[in-house]
C-alpha positions in Angstrom: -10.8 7.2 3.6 -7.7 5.1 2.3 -4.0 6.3 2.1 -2.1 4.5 0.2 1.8 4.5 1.2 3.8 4.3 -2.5 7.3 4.1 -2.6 9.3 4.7 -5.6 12.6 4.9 -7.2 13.5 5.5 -11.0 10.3 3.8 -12.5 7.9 6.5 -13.9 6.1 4.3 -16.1 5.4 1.8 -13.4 3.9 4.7 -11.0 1.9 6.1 -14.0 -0.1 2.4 -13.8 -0.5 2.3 -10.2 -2.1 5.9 -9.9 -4.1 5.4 -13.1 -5.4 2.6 -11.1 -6.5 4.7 -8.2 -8.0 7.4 -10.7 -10.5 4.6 -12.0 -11.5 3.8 -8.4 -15.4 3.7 -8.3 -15.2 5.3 -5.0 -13.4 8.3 -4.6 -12.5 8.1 -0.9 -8.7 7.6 -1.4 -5.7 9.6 -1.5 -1.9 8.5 -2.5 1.3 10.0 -1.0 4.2 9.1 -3.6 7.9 8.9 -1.3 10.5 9.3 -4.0 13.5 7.5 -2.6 16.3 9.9 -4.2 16.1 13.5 -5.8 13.6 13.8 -8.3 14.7 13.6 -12.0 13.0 15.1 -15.3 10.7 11.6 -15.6 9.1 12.6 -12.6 9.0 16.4 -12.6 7.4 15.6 -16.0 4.9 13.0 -14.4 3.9 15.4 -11.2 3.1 18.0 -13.6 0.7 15.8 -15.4 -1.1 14.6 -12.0 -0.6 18.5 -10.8 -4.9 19.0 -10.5 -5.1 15.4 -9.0 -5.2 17.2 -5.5 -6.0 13.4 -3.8 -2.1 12.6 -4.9 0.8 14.2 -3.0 4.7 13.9 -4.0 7.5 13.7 -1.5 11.6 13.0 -2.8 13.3 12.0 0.4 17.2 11.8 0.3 18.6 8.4 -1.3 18.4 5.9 -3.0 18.0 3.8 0.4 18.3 0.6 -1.4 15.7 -1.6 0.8 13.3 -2.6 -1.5 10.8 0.6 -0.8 10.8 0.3 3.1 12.5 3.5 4.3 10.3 5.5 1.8 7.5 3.5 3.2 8.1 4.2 7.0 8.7 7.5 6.4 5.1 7.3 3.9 3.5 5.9 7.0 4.6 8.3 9.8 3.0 11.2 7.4 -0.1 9.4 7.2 -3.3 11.7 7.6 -6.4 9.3 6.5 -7.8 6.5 8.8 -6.7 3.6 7.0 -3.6 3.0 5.1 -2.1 0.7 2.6 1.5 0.7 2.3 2.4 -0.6 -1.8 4.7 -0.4 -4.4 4.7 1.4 -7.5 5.1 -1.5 -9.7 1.5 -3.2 -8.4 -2.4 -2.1 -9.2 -5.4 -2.6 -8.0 -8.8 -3.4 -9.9 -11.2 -0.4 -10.3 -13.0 -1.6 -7.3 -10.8 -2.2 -4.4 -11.6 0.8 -2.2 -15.7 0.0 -2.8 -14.8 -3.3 -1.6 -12.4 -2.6 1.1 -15.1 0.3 2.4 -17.7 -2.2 2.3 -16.6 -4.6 5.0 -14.6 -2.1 7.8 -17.2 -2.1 10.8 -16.5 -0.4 13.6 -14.5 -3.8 15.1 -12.4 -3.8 12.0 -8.8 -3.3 12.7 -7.3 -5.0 9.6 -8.5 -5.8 5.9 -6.8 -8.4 3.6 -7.9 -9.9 -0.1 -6.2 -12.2 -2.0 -4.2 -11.7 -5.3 -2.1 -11.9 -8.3 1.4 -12.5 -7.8 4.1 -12.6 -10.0 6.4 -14.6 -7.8 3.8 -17.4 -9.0 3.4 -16.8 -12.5 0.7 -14.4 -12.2 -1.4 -17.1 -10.4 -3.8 -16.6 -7.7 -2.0 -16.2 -3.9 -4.6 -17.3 -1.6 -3.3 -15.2 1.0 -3.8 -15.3 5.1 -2.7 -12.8 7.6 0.6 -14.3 8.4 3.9 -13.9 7.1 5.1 -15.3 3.8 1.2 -15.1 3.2 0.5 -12.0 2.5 2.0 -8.8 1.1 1.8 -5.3 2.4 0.1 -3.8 -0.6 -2.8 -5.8 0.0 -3.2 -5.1 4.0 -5.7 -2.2 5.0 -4.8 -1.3 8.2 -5.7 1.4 10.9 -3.2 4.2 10.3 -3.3 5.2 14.3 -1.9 1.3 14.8 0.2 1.0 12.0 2.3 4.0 12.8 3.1 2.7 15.9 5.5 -0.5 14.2 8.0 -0.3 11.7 9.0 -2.3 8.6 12.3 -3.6 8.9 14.8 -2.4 6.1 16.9 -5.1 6.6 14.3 -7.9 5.5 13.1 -8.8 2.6 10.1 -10.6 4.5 9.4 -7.5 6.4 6.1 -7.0 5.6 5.2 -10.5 6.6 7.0 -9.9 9.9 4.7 -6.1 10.0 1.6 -8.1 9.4 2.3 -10.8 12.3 2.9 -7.6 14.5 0.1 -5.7 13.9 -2.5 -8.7 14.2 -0.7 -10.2 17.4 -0.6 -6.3 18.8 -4.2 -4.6 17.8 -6.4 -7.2 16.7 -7.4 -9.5 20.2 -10.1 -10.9 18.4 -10.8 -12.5 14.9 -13.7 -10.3 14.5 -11.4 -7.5 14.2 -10.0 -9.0 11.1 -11.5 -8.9 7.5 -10.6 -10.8 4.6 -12.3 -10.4 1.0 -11.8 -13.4 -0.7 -11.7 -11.9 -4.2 -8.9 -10.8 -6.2 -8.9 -6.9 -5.6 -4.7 -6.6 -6.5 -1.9 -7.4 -8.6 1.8 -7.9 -7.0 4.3 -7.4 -10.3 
């Protein structure tokens, strides 16, 4: 099963497309933990209360607004992690109806990390070919073993910290290229 890590703070209407995108997943082995970086307002009360019988989402406010582009909310998302494998997002990206099917499709028992390319909007909603290395990838399209993951920490100071995460986890728990997966379809949007 897939967790998916989803920071958020003061967009509503961005979250509703990202969890409407897990909803239409053709496979059903996912679950989301929201972290919403500051007290929660009426937008969101209003929001959990419309998800409130999707048991595979959870809510969590943490204290804030941390400022860091999602990463506290995300550490803190990853620590709390209960599933196998975990992707760590934003709630302004989605994800075609299909990425868990496809992600599930390739993990073998070597597999320690999963990439795919995608959309970015850094690059006028162009495709980013990406690789496992940093300004090459971003951490809403890496699949990685929770047990690992937990055990590194996105820095809150950079905006490149998820490239910096990626380098650390391959160089740390993947010894061999076999260990590493990459699906060369667009499975994910980066807004």
């Amino acid at each position: 099963m897939i967790e998916f890590v989803i920071p958020t703070y003061n967009k509503p209407n961005n979250l509703i497309c990202i969890l409407y995108s897990l909803i239409a997943q053709t496979n059903g082995n996912w679950k989301a933990h929201v972290i919403i970086d500051n007290k929660s307002t009426i937008l969101f009360d209003t929001l959990i209360e419309l998800l409130k019988d999707e048991h595979r989402i959870k809510f969590t406010c943490i204290n804030g607004p941390h400022n860091d582009i999602g990463h506290t909310p995300r550490n803190y998302g990853l620590q709390h992690t209960t599933e196998k494998w975990v992707v760590m997002t934003g709630d302004d990206n989605y994800y075609i109806p299909t990425f868990v099917d496809e992600i599930l499709k390739v993990i073998d028992n070597d597999t320690t990390f999963v990439y795919c390319d995608m959309i970015h909007n850094g690059y006028g909603y162009k495709l980013f070919n990406c690789h496992h290395s940093s300004h090459n990838i971003d951490v809403g399209n890496m699949i990685m073993k929770s047990e690992f993951a937990k055990q590194l920490r996105l820095d809150t100071t950079r905006l490149d910290a998820d490239g910096i995460f990626c380098e650390a986890y391959i160089n740390k728990f993947c010894l061999d290229q076999s260990q590493i997966k990459k699906i060369n379809s667009i499975l994910y949007v980066h807004n």
